[in-house]
N, C-alpha and C positions, 0 to 999 in steps of 0.2 A: 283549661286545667289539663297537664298532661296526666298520662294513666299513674306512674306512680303516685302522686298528688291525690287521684282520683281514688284510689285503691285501698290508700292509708287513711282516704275519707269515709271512706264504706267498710271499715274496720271501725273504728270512731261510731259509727250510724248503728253496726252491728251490736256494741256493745250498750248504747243508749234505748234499746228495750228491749223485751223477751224476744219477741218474734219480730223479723221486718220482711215484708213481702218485697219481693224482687221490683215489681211495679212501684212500692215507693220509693227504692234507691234509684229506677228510669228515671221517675219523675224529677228526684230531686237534684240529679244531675242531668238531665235530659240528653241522658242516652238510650237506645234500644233496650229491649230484655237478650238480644243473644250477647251486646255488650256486658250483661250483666253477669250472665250465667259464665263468661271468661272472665270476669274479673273476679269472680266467686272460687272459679279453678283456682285461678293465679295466688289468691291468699290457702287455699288448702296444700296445693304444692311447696307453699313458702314453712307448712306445718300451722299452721293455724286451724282449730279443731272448730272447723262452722259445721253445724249440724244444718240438715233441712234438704231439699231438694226443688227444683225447676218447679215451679208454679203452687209450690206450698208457701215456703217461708222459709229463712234463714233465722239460724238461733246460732250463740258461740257457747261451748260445754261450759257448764255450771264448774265456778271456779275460776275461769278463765280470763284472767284481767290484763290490761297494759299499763304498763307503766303512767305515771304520773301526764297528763296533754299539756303540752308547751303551749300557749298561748301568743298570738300576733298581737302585736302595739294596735292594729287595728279593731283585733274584737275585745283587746283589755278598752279600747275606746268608747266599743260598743255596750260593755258590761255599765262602763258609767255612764253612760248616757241612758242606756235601761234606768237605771238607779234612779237617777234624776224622776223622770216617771214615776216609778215605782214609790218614791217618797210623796210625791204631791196626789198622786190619782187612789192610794190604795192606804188603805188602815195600818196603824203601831203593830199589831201584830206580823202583820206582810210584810212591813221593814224591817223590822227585827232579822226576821227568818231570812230575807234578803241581805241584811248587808253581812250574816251570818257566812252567807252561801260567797260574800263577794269576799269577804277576808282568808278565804278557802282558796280562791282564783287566784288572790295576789300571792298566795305564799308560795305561790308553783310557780310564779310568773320569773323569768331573768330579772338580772339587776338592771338591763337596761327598757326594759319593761317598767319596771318597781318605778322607774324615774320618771318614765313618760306618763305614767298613770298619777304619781302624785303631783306632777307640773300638770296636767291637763282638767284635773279636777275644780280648781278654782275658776275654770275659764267655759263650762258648761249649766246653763240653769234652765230650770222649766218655772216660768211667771206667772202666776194667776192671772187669769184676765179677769177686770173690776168689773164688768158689766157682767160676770156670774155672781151666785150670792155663794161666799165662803162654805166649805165645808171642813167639820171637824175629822172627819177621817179615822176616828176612831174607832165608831160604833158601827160598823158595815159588815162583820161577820165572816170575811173574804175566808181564811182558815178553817171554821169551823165547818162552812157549805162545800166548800171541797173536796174534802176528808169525806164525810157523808154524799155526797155525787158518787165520789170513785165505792165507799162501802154500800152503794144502792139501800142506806139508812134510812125512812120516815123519820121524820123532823116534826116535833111541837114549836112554832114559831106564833109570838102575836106580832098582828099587823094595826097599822094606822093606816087606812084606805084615806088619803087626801080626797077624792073626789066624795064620798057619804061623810066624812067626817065623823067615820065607825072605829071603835077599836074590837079586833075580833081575835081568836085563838084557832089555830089553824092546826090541821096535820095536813103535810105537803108529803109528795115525791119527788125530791129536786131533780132538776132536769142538767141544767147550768147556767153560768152566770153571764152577761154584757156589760159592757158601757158605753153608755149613752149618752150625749146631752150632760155631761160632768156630773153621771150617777151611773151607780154598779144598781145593776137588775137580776134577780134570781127567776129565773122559770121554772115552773114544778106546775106536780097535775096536785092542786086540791083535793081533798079528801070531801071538803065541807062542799065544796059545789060540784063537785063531780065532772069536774074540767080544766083543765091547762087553765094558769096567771100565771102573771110575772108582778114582781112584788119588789119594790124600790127596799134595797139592804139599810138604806139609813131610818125607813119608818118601822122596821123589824125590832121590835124593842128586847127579845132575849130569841135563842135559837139551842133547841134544846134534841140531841139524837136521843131518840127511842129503843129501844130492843128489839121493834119490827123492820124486818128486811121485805123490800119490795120485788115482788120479781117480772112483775112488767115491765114490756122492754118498750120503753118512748121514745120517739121521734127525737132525730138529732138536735143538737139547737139552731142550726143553720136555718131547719126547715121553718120554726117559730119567728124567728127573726126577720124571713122572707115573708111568712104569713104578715106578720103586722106590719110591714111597709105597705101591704097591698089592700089590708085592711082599714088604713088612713085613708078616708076621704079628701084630696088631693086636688084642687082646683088651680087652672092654668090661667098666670096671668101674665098681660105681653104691656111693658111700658115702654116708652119714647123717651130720653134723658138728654139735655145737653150735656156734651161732649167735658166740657166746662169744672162741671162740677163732680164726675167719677170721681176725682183724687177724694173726696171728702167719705164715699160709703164705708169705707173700710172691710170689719169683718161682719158690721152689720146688714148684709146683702145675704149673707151666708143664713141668718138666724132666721132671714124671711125668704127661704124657700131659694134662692137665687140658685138657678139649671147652668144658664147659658146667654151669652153676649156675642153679639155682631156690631161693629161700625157700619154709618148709613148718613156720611157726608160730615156734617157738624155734631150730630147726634149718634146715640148707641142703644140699639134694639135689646133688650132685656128679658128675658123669660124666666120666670117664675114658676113651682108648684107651692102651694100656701093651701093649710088646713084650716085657716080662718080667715073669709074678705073682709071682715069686720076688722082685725089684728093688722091687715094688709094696707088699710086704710088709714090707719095710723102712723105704717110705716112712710107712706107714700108722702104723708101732709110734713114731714121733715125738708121734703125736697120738691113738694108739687108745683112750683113757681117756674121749674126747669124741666118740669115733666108731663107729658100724655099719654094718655091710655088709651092702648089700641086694643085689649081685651082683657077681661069682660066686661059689657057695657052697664052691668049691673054695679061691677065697682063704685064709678061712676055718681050712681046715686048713695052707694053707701056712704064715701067722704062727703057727698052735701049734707048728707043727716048728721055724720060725726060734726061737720062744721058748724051746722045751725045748732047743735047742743052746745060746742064752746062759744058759741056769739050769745047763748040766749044766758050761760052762765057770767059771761063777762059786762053784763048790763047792768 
């Protein structure tokens, strides 16, 4: 990117929140900070009123707006392929508000923009995959938890815990949200147990803000999100596959732990982490006729157990 490209980006960056630290305009063009602190001059010499100084932050004077952003055919490309997403992964209300935000984009867009964007629309889709079970997409709350995150609101929420088969009435402090596994996750610190959960949005059956403001300040969500990878009890398993029949796994390799793969002549070394040898074992007997297990040897005896239950059932 040359510098005026770069310059008229960091005007754009300036004006997309209160304050932006010089370190993340480095970062997000990965140039230096004395790069930055001259291209900071360059827009105040041009009369551009950036408040802030070298290793504070940058701000642009209250008031101070640019004209309308022209838009490239590539990120109008990029808005609908967001969209697409944003229609199948997230709730009515989220669409709404999106495609709200996307008819905003197009009216600013050229007319040769407007054309690219309405020829390119029928030619983008996001598919459900059939081996997930359907979701309704409606009841997930995505709106309501957000607005309350950013107002550090306590939230009245009832949950349905899948695993007790409890229905309970909570006060949370929402943390933020993931997606996992085709479900949106809230994290918040409990009131009722006096500890961080995270709480599947679709078993939340109403979500109600309170008049209480929390002023504890929790842990990012990054660090939660690290915590319970590491918290998964995670066993390593090494198979032997003819060569043969890879074409057939597909993306179900992915669902049972699938790390990493090496060729080894006719055959393809496989590494796995899998939170269940029992689940593993199941996977395995789809293709165990073409396969060996070179660890754990305990596998091993779990498929003879699963096997002798379906011989003793099929008698």
């Amino acid at each position: 990117m040359n510098r005026i490209d770069r310059v008229s980006a960091i005007l754009i960056q300036l004006q997309s929140k209160r304050v932006v630290k010089a370190q993340e305009i480095a970062d997000r063009f990965e140039i230096s900070l004395r790069t930055v602190y001259r291209d900071i001059k360059a827009l105040d010499e041009a009369g551009v009123p950036v408040i802030g100084e070298a290793g504070m932050g940058y701000s642009l004077m209250e008031g101070y707006r640019l004209p309308p952003v022209m838009f490239t055919k590539e990120e109008a490309a990029a808005f609908i392929t967001a969209g697409k997403i944003v229609d199948k992964l997230t709730d009515k209300a989220t669409r709404k508000i999106y495609d709200e935000a996307l008819t905003k984009i197009k009216a600013v867009l050229r007319v040769a923009e407007k054309d690219f964007v309405d020829g390119i629309d029928d030619h983008i889709a996001v598919v459900h995959n059939r081996y997930l079970p359907d979701k309704p997409g409606n009841n997930i709350h995505l709106q309501i938890i957000l607005e309350n995150i950013s107002n550090k609101t306590v939230l009245d929420i009832g949950y349905f815990a899948n695993h007790s088969q409890e229905y309970s009435n909570r006060m949370i402090e929402p943390v933020g949200i993931f997606f996992s596994a085709n479900n949106w996750y809230l994290v918040a610190y409990c009131r009722l147990r006096k500890d961080y959960r995270h709480f599947r949005t679709d078993r939340i059956s109403y979500v109600t803000p309170t008049t209480t403001q929390f002023r504890q300040q929790h842990p990012a969500l990054n660090t939660f999100i690290e915590k319970m990878k590491h918290e998964r009890e995670l066993e390593k398993v090494i198979i032997s596959v003819d060569k043969k029949v890879m074409k057939y796994f597909g993306e179900q390799k992915y669902y049972n732990g699938f790390v990493s793969e090496k060729e080894a002549g006719e055959k393809v070394e496989m590494t796995f982490l899998t939170a269940s040898l029992n689940g593993f074992a199941r996977f395995f007997l789809l293709f165990g006729e073409h396969a060996d297990i070179i660890e754990p040897l305990g596998l091993k005896a779990t498929i003879i157990d699963v096997m002798a239950a379906v011989k003793a059932r099929l008698k």
